[in-house]
N, C-alpha and C positions, 0 to 999 in steps of 0.2 A: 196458571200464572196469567194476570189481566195482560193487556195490549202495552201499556205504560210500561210496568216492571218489566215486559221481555225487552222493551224498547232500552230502558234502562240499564237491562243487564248486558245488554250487546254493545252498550257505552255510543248510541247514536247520538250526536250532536242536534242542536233545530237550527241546520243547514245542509243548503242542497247547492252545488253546483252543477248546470245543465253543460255540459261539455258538447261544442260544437264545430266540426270541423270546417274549416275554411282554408281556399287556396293562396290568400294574401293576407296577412297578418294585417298591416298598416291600412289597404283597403276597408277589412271589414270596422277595425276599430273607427274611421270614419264614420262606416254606413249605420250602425249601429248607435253611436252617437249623434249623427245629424237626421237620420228620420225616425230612430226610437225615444232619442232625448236618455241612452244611456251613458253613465263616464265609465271612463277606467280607471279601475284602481289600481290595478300592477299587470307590470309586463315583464316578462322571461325573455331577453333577445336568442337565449341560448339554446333554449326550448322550442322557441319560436310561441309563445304559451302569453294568454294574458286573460282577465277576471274584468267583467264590467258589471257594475248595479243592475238592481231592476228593482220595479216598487215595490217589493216582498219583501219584509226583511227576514237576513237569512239566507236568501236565495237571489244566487248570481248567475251571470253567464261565460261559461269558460269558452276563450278561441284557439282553439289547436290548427296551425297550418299546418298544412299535410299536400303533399303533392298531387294527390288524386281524393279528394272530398269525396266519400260516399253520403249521399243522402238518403237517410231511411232511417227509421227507428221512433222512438218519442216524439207527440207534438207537444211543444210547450205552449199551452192556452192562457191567454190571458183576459182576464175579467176586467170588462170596462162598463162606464156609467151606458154609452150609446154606441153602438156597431156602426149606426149609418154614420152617425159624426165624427169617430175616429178614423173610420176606413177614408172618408172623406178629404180627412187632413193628409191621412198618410200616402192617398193617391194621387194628392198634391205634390207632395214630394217624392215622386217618383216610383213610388214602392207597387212593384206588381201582385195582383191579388189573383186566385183562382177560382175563377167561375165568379158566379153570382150570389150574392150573400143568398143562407136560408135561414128560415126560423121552422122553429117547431111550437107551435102553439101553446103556451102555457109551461112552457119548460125553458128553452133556449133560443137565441137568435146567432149564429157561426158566421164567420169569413176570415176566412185561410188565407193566407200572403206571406211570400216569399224573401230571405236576405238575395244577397248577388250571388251566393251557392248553390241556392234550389232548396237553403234546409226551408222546411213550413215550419211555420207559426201560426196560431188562432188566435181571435179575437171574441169574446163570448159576452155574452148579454141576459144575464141571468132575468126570467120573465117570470119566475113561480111565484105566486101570492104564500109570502108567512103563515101558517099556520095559526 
Protein backbone atom coordinates (compact mmCIF):
# COMPACT_ATOMS: atom_id res chain seq x y z
CA UNK A 1 0.00 0.00 0.00
CA UNK A 2 1.69 3.50 -1.36
CA UNK A 3 2.29 6.38 1.38
CA UNK A 4 -1.01 8.18 0.07
CA UNK A 5 -3.67 5.32 0.29
CA UNK A 6 -2.32 4.32 3.93
CA UNK A 7 -2.75 8.02 4.54
CA UNK A 8 -6.11 7.85 3.05
CA UNK A 9 -7.25 4.74 4.70
CA UNK A 10 -6.44 6.07 8.24
CA UNK A 11 -8.86 9.10 7.05
CA UNK A 12 -5.83 11.87 7.92
CA UNK A 13 -7.06 15.23 7.09
CA UNK A 14 -4.17 18.04 5.49
CA UNK A 15 -4.03 19.59 8.99
CA UNK A 16 -1.97 19.85 11.67
CA UNK A 17 -2.54 21.56 14.98
CA UNK A 18 0.91 22.17 16.97
CA UNK A 19 -0.64 22.19 20.65
CA UNK A 20 1.28 24.44 23.05
CA UNK A 21 1.14 24.83 26.46
CA UNK A 22 1.17 28.12 28.09
CA UNK A 23 0.64 29.59 31.76
CA UNK A 24 -1.77 32.58 30.64
CA UNK A 25 -4.16 32.22 28.10
CA UNK A 26 -4.86 35.97 27.38
CA UNK A 27 -0.95 36.64 27.69
CA UNK A 28 0.22 34.51 25.17
CA UNK A 29 -2.67 35.17 22.69
CA UNK A 30 -1.05 38.72 22.81
CA UNK A 31 2.60 37.66 22.41
CA UNK A 32 1.75 35.51 19.66
CA UNK A 33 -0.08 37.95 17.75
CA UNK A 34 2.03 41.09 18.41
CA UNK A 35 5.56 39.79 17.65
CA UNK A 36 4.52 36.74 15.38
CA UNK A 37 1.83 38.65 13.42
CA UNK A 38 -0.63 35.63 14.29
CA UNK A 39 -4.60 35.93 14.92
CA UNK A 40 -6.95 34.05 16.62
CA UNK A 41 -9.40 32.35 15.42
CA UNK A 42 -11.35 30.67 18.50
CA UNK A 43 -11.10 30.64 21.95
CA UNK A 44 -12.59 27.86 24.53
CA UNK A 45 -12.86 30.13 28.06
CA UNK A 46 -14.03 26.87 29.40
CA UNK A 47 -11.13 24.89 28.25
CA UNK A 48 -9.05 27.63 28.80
CA UNK A 49 -7.95 26.28 24.86
CA UNK A 50 -7.66 28.64 21.69
CA UNK A 51 -6.24 28.03 17.81
CA UNK A 52 -4.22 30.88 16.12
CA UNK A 53 -3.04 30.90 12.14
CA UNK A 54 0.28 30.55 10.90
CA UNK A 55 1.26 31.03 7.19
CA UNK A 56 0.79 27.18 6.44
CA UNK A 57 -2.30 26.44 5.42
CA UNK A 58 -3.78 23.81 7.21
CA UNK A 59 -1.51 24.26 10.08
CA UNK A 60 -2.38 26.20 13.24
CA UNK A 61 -1.27 26.76 16.62
CA UNK A 62 -3.29 25.47 19.57
CA UNK A 63 -2.70 27.19 23.31
CA UNK A 64 -3.48 25.14 26.16
CA UNK A 65 -3.13 26.81 29.71
CA UNK A 66 -2.06 24.54 32.01
CA UNK A 67 -0.65 25.47 35.48
CA UNK A 68 2.67 24.19 35.18
CA UNK A 69 4.02 24.53 31.19
CA UNK A 70 6.23 21.75 30.54
CA UNK A 71 8.51 22.62 27.83
CA UNK A 72 9.98 19.92 25.75
CA UNK A 73 9.04 18.06 22.93
CA UNK A 74 8.59 19.23 18.90
CA UNK A 75 10.27 22.21 17.49
CA UNK A 76 8.02 23.97 15.25
CA UNK A 77 10.57 25.52 12.34
CA UNK A 78 9.57 27.86 10.27
CA UNK A 79 10.88 28.66 6.73
CA UNK A 80 11.70 32.19 6.05
CA UNK A 81 13.10 34.19 2.95
CA UNK A 82 16.29 35.75 5.49
CA UNK A 83 17.18 34.49 9.17
CA UNK A 84 19.35 37.67 9.69
CA UNK A 85 16.28 39.94 8.66
CA UNK A 86 13.52 38.16 10.51
CA UNK A 87 15.44 37.48 13.69
CA UNK A 88 16.35 41.20 13.39
CA UNK A 89 12.75 42.35 13.37
CA UNK A 90 11.66 39.93 16.08
CA UNK A 91 14.58 41.16 18.45
CA UNK A 92 13.17 44.34 17.96
CA UNK A 93 10.15 43.41 19.46
CA UNK A 94 11.49 41.82 22.27
CA UNK A 95 11.59 38.25 21.39
CA UNK A 96 14.62 36.30 23.12
CA UNK A 97 16.55 34.19 20.80
CA UNK A 98 19.19 31.45 21.94
CA UNK A 99 22.71 31.73 21.26
CA UNK A 100 23.83 32.81 17.99
CA UNK A 101 22.28 32.15 14.82
CA UNK A 102 24.42 29.05 12.74
CA UNK A 103 24.44 28.05 9.35
CA UNK A 104 25.51 24.93 7.74
CA UNK A 105 26.97 25.59 4.43
CA UNK A 106 24.93 24.74 1.51
CA UNK A 107 22.18 23.10 3.39
CA UNK A 108 20.53 25.57 6.25
CA UNK A 109 20.99 28.68 8.23
CA UNK A 110 18.94 28.13 12.26
CA UNK A 111 17.95 30.59 15.20
CA UNK A 112 15.86 29.21 17.85
CA UNK A 113 13.83 31.77 19.87
CA UNK A 114 11.63 31.55 22.55
CA UNK A 115 7.47 32.47 23.33
CA UNK A 116 7.10 33.88 27.29
CA UNK A 117 7.11 29.89 28.17
CA UNK A 118 10.45 28.80 27.10
CA UNK A 119 8.43 26.65 24.29
CA UNK A 120 11.32 27.08 21.08
CA UNK A 121 10.57 27.85 17.92
CA UNK A 122 13.16 27.93 14.73
CA UNK A 123 13.57 30.03 12.08
CA UNK A 124 15.23 28.33 8.96
CA UNK A 125 16.86 29.61 5.82
CA UNK A 126 16.86 27.03 3.29
CA UNK A 127 20.59 27.55 1.36
CA UNK A 128 20.51 24.19 -1.02
CA UNK A 129 20.83 25.11 -4.89
CA UNK A 130 17.78 23.24 -6.98
CA UNK A 131 18.88 20.53 -8.60
Amino acid sequence: MSTNNRLESLGFKPTVVASTSVSNLEQSIKWYSEKLGLELIYKVDEIAWCEMTTPVPGVTIGLSQVENPQVHGTVMTWEVNDVAHTRAILEQAGVQFAGETSTIPNLVTLASFYDPDGNTYMLAQNLMQPS
